[in-house]
C-alpha positions in Angstrom: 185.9 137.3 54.0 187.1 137.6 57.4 184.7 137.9 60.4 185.6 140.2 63.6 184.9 138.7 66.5 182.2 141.4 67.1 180.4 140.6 64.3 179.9 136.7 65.0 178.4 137.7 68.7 175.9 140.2 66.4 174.8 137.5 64.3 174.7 135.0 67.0 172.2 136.8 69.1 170.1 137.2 65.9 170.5 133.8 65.0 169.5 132.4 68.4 166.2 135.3 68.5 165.1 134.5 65.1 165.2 130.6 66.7 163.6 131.5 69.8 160.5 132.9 67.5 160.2 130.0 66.1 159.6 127.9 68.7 157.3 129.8 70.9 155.8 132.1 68.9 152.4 130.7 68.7 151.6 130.5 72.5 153.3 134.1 73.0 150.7 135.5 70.1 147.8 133.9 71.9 149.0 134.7 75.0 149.5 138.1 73.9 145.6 139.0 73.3 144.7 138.6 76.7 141.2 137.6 78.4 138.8 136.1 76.0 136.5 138.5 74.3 132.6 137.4 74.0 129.7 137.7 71.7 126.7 136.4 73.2 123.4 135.5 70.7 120.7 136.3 72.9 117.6 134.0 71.0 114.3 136.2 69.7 111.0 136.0 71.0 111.3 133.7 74.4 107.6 133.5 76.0 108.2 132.0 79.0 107.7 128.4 79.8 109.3 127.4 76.4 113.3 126.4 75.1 115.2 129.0 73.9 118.8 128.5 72.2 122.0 130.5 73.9 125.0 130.6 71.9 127.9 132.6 73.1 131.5 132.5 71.4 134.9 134.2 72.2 137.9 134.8 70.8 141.6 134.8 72.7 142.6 133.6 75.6 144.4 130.0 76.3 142.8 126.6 76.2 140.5 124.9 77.6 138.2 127.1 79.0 135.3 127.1 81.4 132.0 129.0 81.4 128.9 130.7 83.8 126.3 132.6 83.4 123.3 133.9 85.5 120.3 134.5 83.7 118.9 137.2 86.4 115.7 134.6 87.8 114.9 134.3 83.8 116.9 130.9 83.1 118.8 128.3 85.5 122.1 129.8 85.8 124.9 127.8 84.1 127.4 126.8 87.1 130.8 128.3 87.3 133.5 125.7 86.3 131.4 123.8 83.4 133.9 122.6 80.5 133.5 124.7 77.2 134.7 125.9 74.0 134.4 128.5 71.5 131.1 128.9 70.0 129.1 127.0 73.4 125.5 126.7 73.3 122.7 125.6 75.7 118.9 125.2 75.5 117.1 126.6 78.6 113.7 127.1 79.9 112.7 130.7 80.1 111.1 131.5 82.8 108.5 134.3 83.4 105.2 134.0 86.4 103.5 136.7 84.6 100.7 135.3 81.9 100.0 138.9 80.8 102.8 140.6 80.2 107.0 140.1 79.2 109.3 140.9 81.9 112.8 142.1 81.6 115.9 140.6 83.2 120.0 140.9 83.0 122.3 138.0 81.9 125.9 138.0 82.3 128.5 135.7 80.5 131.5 134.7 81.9 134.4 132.5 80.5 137.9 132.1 81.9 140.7 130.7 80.0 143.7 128.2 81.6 145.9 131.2 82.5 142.9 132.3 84.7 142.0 135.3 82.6 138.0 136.0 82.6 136.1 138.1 79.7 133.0 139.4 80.9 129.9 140.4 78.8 126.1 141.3 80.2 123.2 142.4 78.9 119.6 142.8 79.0 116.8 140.5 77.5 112.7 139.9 77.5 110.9 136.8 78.1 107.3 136.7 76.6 104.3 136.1 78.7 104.3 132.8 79.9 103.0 129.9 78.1 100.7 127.1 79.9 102.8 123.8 79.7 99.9 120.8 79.6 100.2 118.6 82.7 101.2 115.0 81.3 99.8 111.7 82.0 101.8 108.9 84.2 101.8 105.2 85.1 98.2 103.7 84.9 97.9 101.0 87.2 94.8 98.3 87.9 93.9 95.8 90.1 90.7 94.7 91.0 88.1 97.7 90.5 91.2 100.1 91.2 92.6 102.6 88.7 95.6 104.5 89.9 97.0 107.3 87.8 99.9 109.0 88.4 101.4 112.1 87.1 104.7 113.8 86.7 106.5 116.5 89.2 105.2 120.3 88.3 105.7 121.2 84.8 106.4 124.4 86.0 103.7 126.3 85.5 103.6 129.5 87.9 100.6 129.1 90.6 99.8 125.7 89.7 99.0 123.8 92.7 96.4 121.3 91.7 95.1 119.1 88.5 91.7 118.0 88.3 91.8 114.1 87.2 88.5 112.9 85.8 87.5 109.3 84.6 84.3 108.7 82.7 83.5 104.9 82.7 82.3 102.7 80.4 77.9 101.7 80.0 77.4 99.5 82.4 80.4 100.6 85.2 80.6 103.2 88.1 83.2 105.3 89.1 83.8 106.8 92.5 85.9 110.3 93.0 86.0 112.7 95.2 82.2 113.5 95.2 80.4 111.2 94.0 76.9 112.2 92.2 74.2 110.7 94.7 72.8 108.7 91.6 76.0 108.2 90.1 75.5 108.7 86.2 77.4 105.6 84.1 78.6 108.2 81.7 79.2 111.6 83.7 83.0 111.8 84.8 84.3 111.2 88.4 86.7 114.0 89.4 90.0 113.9 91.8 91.9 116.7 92.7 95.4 115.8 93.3 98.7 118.1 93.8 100.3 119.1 90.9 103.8 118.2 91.9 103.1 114.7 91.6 103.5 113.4 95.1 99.7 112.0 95.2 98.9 109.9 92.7 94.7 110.1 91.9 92.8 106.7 92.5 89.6 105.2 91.0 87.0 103.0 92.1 85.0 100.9 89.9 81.8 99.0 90.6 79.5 97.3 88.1 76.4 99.6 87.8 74.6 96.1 88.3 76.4 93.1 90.2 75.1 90.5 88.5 76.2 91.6 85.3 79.9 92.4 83.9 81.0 96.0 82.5 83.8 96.0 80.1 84.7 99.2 77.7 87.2 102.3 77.2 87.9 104.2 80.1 88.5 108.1 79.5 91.0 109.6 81.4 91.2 113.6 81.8 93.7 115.8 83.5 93.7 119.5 83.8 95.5 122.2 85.1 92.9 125.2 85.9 95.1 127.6 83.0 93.7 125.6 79.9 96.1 122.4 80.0 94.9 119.4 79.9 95.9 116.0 78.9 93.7 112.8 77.8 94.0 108.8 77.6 92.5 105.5 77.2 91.8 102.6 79.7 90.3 99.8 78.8 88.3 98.0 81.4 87.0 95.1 82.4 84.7 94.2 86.0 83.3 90.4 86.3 80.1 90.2 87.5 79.8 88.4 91.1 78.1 85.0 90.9 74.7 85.4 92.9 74.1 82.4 95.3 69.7 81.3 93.9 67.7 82.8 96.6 70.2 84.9 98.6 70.0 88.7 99.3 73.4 90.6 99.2 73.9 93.8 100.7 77.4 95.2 98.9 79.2 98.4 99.3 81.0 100.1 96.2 83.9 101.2 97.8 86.1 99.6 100.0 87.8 102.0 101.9 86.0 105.6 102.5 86.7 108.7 105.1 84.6 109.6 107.6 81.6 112.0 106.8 82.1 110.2 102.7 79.0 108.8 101.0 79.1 105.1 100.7 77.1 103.6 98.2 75.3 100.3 99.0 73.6 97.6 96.8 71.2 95.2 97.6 70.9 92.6 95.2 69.5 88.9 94.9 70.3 86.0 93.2 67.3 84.2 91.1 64.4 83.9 93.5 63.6 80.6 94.3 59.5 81.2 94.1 57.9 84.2 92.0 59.0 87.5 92.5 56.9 90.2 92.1 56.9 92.7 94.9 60.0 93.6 97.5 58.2 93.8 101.2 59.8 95.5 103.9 63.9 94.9 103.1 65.4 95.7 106.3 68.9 96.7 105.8 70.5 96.5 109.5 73.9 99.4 109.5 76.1 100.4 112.3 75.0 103.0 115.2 76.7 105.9 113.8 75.1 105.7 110.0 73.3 108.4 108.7 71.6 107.7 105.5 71.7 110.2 102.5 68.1 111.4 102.1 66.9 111.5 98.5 69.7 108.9 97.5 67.5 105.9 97.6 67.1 104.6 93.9 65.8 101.7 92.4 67.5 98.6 90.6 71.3 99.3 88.8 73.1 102.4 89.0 72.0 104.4 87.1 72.0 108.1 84.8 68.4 108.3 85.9 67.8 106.8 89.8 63.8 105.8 89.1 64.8 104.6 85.6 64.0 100.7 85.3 66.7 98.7 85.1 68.8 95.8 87.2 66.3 93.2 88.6 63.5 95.2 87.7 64.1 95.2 83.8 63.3 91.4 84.0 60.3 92.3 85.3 59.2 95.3 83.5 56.7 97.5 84.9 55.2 100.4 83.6 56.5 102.2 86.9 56.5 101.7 90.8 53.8 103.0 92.9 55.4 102.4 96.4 59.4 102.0 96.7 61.0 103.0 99.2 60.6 104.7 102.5 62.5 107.7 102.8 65.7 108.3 105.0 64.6 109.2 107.8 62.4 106.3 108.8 64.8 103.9 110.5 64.5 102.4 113.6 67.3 102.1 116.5 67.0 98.5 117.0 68.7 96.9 120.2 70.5 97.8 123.2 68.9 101.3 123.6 69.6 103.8 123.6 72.2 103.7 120.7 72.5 100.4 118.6 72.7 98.8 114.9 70.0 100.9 113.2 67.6 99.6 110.8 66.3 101.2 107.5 63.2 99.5 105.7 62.9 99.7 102.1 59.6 98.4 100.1 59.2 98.9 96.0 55.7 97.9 94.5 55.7 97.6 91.2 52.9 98.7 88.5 52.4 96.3 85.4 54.8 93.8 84.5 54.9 90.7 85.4 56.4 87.4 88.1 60.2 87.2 87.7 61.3 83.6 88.6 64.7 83.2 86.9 66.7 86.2 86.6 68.9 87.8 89.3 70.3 91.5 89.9 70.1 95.0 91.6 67.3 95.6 93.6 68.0 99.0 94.5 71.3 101.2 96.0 71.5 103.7 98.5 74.0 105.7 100.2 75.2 106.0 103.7 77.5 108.3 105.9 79.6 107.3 108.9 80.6 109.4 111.8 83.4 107.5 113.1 86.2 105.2 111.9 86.0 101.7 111.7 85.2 98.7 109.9 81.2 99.5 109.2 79.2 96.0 108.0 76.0 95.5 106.5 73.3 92.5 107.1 69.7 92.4 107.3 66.8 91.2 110.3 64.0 89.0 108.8 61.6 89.5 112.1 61.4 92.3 114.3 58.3 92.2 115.8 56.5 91.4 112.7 57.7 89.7 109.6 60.3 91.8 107.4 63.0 91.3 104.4 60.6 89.1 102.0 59.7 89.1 98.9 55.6 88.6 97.1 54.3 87.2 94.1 51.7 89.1 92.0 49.1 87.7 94.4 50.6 88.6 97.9 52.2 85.3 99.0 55.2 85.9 100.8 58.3 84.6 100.2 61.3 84.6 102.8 64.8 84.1 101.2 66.9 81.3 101.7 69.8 83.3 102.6 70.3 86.7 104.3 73.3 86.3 106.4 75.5 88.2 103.9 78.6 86.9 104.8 79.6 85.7 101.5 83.5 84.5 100.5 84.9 87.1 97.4 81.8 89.3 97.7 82.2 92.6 99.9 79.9 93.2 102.8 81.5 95.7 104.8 83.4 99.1 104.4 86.6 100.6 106.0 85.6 104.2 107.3 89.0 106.5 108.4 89.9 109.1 110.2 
């Protein structure tokens, strides 16, 4: 059969079309349905401060793609340009301030394809009331009667601005926060309030209730948020006991470093008597011009949950109770150069029953003191002012002076920072 010249051009345009198809059709027919198209899954039942699952899928457009989304204030917004394909998914934090009631908000999808072709979806959706998020325990540190506890930035929570930090020490220990109870209860919690955000970590001091003897046990550790959070660990701790000199009176303060206008706890102590002990006569514990002591804090022997209870030294020698202890607060004297100098504060405790203590050591009794200005504020005691003071009597009224009262001791603390 003979071809006209016609003809072959007719079949050659066909032939080269029908090649043409071929080759390209596949990128022409995506090409061909445009922008992607989206279906978003917006997740069910989303109280806020809790995960909720997006998923979002498309179909058209040219690979690869790239995806954002605002989540109207509800979520963090998904930034323009991240990578994606079809279906793309995301966990996010729903966010809502109200703890009453769900609030509405508006997302919008958007997710353009390599030719630069956008599809577009929005919508609304409802995040639940919010949910508390406990706040969460950090690093624990210690070093020597020191507990430092630190906790994570804000989880979040709407009008959180503080946690409460408490510590309840082991028998035997004593922790100072920000208040401490005058008679400082071994097994009531110290408290810190610290900033949620996490930018202050809360610290604890520890003294033994009693010097002379060691406290060891389980620290509990509390942290709560005001909205029903809260969080809870273990310490465990362990304070030595300071080796009384024989016949030396200490005066020590429990914290180290204190504000001014702070309570500072003070414990006078003494090492095994060297002659019988029976009464304490006229102790008189010298401080600095600008102490005022805390009336109704003075307490007899250890730290302890009950101030008159007896206990420290005095459990050696175990009266039936004290008839005369202690003077009260405001009977100190301004002792040299008028008209403002060291003051002195004199402390007695009489004893009834019981009997001569000649070989035990410990607390004698603890009180607390307030500074008005900043500085480094020591303690020491006068043995004659006039007449004879800080001794010590047997059950028949011989006096006894102790050996040492200088209390300047190496690795035991007789002095307190006080700052602004």
């Amino acid at each position: 059969m003979t071809v006209k010249g016609s003809t072959k051009l007719t079949l050659l345009v066909a032939a080269l079309a029908l090649m043409a198809a071929a080759c390209g059709g596949h990128n022409r027919a995506v090409d061909s349905l445009g922008a992607p198209v989206l279906t978003v899954s917006v997740p069910a039942g989303m109280p806020g401060g809790t995960q909720a699952q997006w998923a979002v899928s498309w179909q058209g457009g040219r690979a690869p793609y790239t995806i954002e989304a605002s989540f109207g204030g509800g979520a963090a917004d998904i930034a323009a340009g991240t990578p994606a394909a079809s279906p793309f998914s995301r966990s996010l934090l729903m966010r809502n301030d109200s703890r009453s009631g769900a609030t509405m908000y508006i997302y919008t999808f958007r997710v353009t394809d390599a030719n630069g072709a956008s599809g577009v979806t929005s919508g609304s959706y409802e995040v639940g009331a919010y949910v508390n998020q406990p706040p969460q325990i950090g690093q624990l540190t210690w070093d020597p009667e020191t507990l430092t506890l630190g906790v994570p930035a804000s989880d979040g929570d709407p009008g959180e601005t503080e946690l409460t930090v408490s510590v309840t020490p082991p028998a035997g220990a004593w922790a100072i926060g920000d208040t401490p109870d005058r008679y400082a209860p071994a097994d009531a919690p110290a408290e810190r309030l610290i900033p949620a955000d996490g930018s202050t970590p809360a610290t604890f001091s520890f003294f033994n209730r009693d010097p002379a003897v060691a406290a060891a046990g389980s620290v509990a550790i509390d942290v709560t948020d005001g909205f029903g959070g809260s969080a809870h660990a273990q310490f465990t701790l362990h304070l030595p006991s300071f080796i009384l000199a024989p016949d030396t009176l200490y005066a020590m303060p429990a914290q180290r470093v204190v504000k001014v206008g702070e309570p500072v706890m003070v414990i006078v102590a003494t090492g095994v008597p060297a002659q019988s002990f029976y009464y304490m006569d006229g102790v008189g514990l010298v401080t600095p011009e600008d102490s005022e002591a805390i009336n109704g804090s003075e307490n007899y022997g250890a730290i302890g949950v009950t101030h008159l209870a007896v206990d420290g030294f005095w459990s050696a020698l175990a009266p039936s109770d004290f008839l005369v202890w202690m003077y009260p607060a405001t009977a100190s004297v301004i002792i040299f150069p008028p008209p403002m100098g060291p003051r002195r504060w004199d402390y007695s405790i009489a004893p009834v029953g019981g009997h001569d203590v000649t070989t035990d050591s410990g607390a004698l009794f603890n009180v607390q003191f307030t500074f008005a200005t900043p500085g480094v504020k020591s303690f020491s005691f006068v043995a004659v002012d006039g007449i004879d003071r800080t001794y010590y009597s047997d059950s028949v009224s011989n006096h006894y002076f102790w050996s040492d009262i200088s209390n300047v001791h190496e690795g035991i603390p007789s002095s307190v920072t006080v700052v602004e």
